[in-house]
C-alpha positions, 0 to 999 in steps of 0.5 A, a space after each residue: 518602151 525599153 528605149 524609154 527606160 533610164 538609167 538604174 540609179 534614176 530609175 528608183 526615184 522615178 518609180 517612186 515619184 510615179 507612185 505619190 503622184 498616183 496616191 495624190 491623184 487618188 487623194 483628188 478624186 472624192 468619195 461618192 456623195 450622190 443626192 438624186 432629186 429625179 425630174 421635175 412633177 409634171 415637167 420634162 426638166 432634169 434637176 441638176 445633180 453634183 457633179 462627179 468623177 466617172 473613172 475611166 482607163 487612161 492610156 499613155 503614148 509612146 513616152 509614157 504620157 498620159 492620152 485624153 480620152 478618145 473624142 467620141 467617149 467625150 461626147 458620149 460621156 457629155 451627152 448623158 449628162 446633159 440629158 440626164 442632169 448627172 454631171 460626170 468629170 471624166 477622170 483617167 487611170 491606168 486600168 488597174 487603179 481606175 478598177 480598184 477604185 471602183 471596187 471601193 465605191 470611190 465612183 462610177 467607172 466607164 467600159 467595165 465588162 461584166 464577169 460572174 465575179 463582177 456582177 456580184 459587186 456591181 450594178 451595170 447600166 443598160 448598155 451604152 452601145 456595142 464596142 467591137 474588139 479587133 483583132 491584130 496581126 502581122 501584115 504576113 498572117 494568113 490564118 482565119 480567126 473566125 472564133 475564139 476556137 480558132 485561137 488555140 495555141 496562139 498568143 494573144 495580147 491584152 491590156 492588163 487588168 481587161 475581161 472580155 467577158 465570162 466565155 474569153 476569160 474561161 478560155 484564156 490561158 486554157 484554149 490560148 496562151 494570154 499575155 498581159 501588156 502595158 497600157 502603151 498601145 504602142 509598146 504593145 505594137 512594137 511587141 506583134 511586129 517583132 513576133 513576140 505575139 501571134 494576136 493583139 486583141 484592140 477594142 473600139 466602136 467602129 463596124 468595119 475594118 476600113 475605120 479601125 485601120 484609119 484610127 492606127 493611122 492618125 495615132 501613127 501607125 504604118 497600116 502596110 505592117 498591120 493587118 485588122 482581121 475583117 471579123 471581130 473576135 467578139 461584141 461586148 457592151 459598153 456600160 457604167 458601172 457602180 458599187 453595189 454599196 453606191 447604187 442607193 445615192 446614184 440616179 441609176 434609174 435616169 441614167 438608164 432612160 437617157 441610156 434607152 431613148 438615145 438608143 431608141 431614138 438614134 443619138 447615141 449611134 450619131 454620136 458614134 460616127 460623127 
């Protein structure tokens, strides 16, 4: 990312031009006016509900661009509110301002793990599907990282701002040393191949080491650098979840049965692989 960086007298105006366009970005998302109409008496029609914004964390590429959110997310985002009525626009942020937002009752955020602190001001979905979270090496690494215990004194990268839950928050920066990063996955590659980092933790649904090694592929990175450890480090589910001061004018109860039939029945894993 250094690469990137502009001159200091240009820099100052560059920041500063970041920050209005985030305030104007905010300023586009609108607050949260959910009037849920439920289902048709005696009918299996879903009354359309307003459409609304489901934030979402916005990764950047290698230029500090903005990324679109993964295609499979789309899908899984597209099917729930087909079969819910709630139509949700997928509106992306840096993860921080994506969080603050949500925790001011603005709306609804994708993929926000549950902490002890969290559950106290959110309200969480069932769970979507079960995101596996991955870990990166060096191609030289050979230790096995079977556990979070296997990561003592090492240093691990994360994305800023993101919990894997409770049992990883507990250890971090206790048992491992954590290392906060950009949203720019590729800095955060640059950063394990140069040695600054023993582990880069990434997460995503795939099942096996085989489909996350072609992902880093096709986003342009040089598996023969890379080793995905075989085992992920640990599961986390995958909700929606919405500010308690919210969940009275949001559908939460047809959310989740859209949520458990296409479990039970099979979509939400087809949508997974296709």
């Amino acid at each position: 990312m250094n690469s990137f960086m502009r001159e200091r007298e240009t820099t100052r105006p560059y920041n500063l031009n970041k920050r209005r366009r985030l305030t104007m970005l905010a300023l586009l998302v609108p607050p949260l006016s959910f009037a849920s109409q439920g289902r048709d008496e005696g009918s299996d029609k879903v009354v359309d509900h307003k459409e609304i914004p489901l934030l979402i964390w916005q990764l950047t590429d290698q230029m500090n661009q903005p990324l679109p959110a993964k295609p499979v997310i789309q899908r899984l985002v597209d099917y729930l509110s087909q079969k819910s009525g709630i139509h949700f626009r997928l509106q992306g942020y840096p993860w921080n301002r994506a969080l603050k937002l949500a925790n001011e009752g603005v709306a609804p955020i994708w993929g926000l793990s549950v902490t002890p602190e969290r559950a106290q001001h959110f309200v969480y979905s069932h769970a979507i599907y079960e995101s596996n979270v991955w870990m990166l090496v060096n191609k030289s690494f050979a230790t096995p990282i079977p556990n979070l215990a296997a990561l003592a004194g090492k240093r691990v990268s994360i994305f800023r701002g993101v919990s894997y839950g409770a049992e990883f928050d507990n250890a971090k920066n206790h048992l491992f040393q954590v290392e906060e990063d950009s949203d720019n996955l590729r800095a955060r590659v640059a950063k394990l191949l140069a040695g600054r980092c023993d582990v880069m933790l990434y997460a995503n649904h795939h099942r096996n080491v085989e489909q996350v090694i072609l992902e880093l592929k096709e986003s342009g990175f040089d598996p023969q650098q890379l080793k995905v450890l075989d085992n992920p480090l640990l599961s986390e589910p995958a909700y929606i979840a919405i500010s308690k001061e919210k969940i009275a004018t949001f559908p939460m109860e047809e959310l989740n049965r859209v949520i458990d039939a296409g479990r039970r029945n099979g979509e939400i894993m087809r949508l997974l692989r296709d």
